[in-house]
C-alpha positions as CSV (number, residue, x, y, z in Angstrom):
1,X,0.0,0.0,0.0
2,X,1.1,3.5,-1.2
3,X,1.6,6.2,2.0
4,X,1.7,9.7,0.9
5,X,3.1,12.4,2.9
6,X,0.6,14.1,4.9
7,X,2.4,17.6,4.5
8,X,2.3,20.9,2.7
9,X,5.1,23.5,2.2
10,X,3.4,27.0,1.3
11,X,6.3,29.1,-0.9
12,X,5.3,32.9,0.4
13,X,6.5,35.7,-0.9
14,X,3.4,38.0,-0.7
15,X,2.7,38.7,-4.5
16,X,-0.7,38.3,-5.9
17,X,0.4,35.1,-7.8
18,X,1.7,33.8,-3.8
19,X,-2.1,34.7,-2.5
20,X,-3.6,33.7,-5.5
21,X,-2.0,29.9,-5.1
22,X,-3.3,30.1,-1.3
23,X,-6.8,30.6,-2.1
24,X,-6.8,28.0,-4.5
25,X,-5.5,25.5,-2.2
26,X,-7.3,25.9,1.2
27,X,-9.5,22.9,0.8
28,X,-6.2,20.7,0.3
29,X,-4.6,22.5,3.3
30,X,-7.5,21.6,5.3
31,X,-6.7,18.0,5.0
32,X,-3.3,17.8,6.0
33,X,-1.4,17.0,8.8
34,X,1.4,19.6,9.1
35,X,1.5,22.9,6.9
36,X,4.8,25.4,6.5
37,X,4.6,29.0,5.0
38,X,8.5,29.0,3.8
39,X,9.6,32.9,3.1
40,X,13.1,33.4,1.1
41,X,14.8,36.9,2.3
42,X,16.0,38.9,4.2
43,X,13.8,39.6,7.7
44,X,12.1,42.6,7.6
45,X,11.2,43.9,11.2
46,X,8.6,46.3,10.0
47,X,6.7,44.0,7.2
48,X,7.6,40.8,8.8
49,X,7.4,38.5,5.9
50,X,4.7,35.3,6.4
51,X,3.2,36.3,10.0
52,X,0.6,37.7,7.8
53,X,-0.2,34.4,6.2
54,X,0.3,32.5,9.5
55,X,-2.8,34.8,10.6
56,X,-4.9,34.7,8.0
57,X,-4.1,30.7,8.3
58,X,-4.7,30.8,11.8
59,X,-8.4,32.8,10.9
60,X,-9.6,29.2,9.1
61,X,-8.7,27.1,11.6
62,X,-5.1,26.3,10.2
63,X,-1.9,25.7,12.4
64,X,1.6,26.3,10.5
65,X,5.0,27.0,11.4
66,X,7.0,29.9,9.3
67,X,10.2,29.0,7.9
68,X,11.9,32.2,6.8
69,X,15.3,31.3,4.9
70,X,18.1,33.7,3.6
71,X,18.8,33.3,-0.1
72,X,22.4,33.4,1.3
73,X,23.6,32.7,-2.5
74,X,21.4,29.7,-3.2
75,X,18.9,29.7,-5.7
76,X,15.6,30.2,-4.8
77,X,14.4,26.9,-6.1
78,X,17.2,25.0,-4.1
79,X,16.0,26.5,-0.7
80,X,12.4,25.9,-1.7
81,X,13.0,22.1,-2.8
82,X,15.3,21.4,0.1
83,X,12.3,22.5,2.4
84,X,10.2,20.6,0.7
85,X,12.3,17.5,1.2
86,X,13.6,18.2,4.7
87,X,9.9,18.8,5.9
88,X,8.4,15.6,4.0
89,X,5.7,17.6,2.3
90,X,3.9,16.0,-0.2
91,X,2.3,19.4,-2.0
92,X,3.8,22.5,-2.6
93,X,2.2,25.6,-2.9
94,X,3.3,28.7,-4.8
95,X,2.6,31.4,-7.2
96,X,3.9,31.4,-10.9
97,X,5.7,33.5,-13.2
98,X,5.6,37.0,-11.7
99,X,8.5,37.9,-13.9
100,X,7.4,38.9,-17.3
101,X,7.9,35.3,-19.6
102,X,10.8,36.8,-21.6
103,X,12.6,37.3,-18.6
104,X,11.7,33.8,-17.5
105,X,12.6,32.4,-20.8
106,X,16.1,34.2,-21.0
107,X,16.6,34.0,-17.2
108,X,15.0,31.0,-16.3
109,X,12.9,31.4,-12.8
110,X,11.9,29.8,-9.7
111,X,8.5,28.2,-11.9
112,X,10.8,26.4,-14.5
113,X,13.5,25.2,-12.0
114,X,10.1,23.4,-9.8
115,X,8.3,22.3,-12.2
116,X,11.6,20.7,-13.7
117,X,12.8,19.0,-11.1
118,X,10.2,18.8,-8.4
119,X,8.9,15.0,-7.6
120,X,6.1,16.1,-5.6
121,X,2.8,17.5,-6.4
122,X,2.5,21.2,-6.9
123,X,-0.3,23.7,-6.9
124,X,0.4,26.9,-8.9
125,X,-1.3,29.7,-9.6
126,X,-1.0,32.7,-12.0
């Protein structure tokens, strides 16, 4: 018998693309055991990156932790997969292509390098 992760990693970086992907996944969020809101930055004291997602989380009867990570040089698809992995999630959660698509074609992006090379389910929004 197959046992799927009972976990979800939420990739949060505020943008309407970010909130978009949450809305569209509360029903799935609902139904697992353990959620994380994972912010890539720098911590900003006065915005505070994620506690405004934890709340609105917290509003629908959600508990999550917040994982905010420094890019510290990596790419932001490394620190998002390596979450993904090191928390067991089996969905990830994220906006898509926020750049404009010839930047993402010429620079590549965070959207190309998951879907690429992610082995887990993923919910993305535009």
């Amino acid at each position: 018998m197959l046992e799927f992760s009972r976990g979800a990693v939420i990739a949060w970086d505020g943008k309407r693309a970010a909130a978009r992907a949450l809305s569209d996944a509360m029903d799935l969020l609902e139904t697992e055991d353990s959620i994380t809101v994972l912010h890539v930055g720098e911590e900003d004291e006065v915005r505070m990156p994620g506690r405004d997602i934890m709340e609105h989380l917290s509003r629908h009867g959600l508990s999550a932790s917040l994982n905010s990570q420094p890019k510290a040089g990596m790419a932001i698809s490394d620190i998002v997969l390596n979450t993904c992995a090191e928390s067991g999630a089996g969905l990830l959660v994220m906006g898509a292509y926020e750049h404009s698509r010839f930047s993402e074609m010429i620079l590549g992006g965070v959207t190309r390098d998951i879907v690429s090379r992610t082995h887990i389910p993923v919910l993305m929004s535009h």
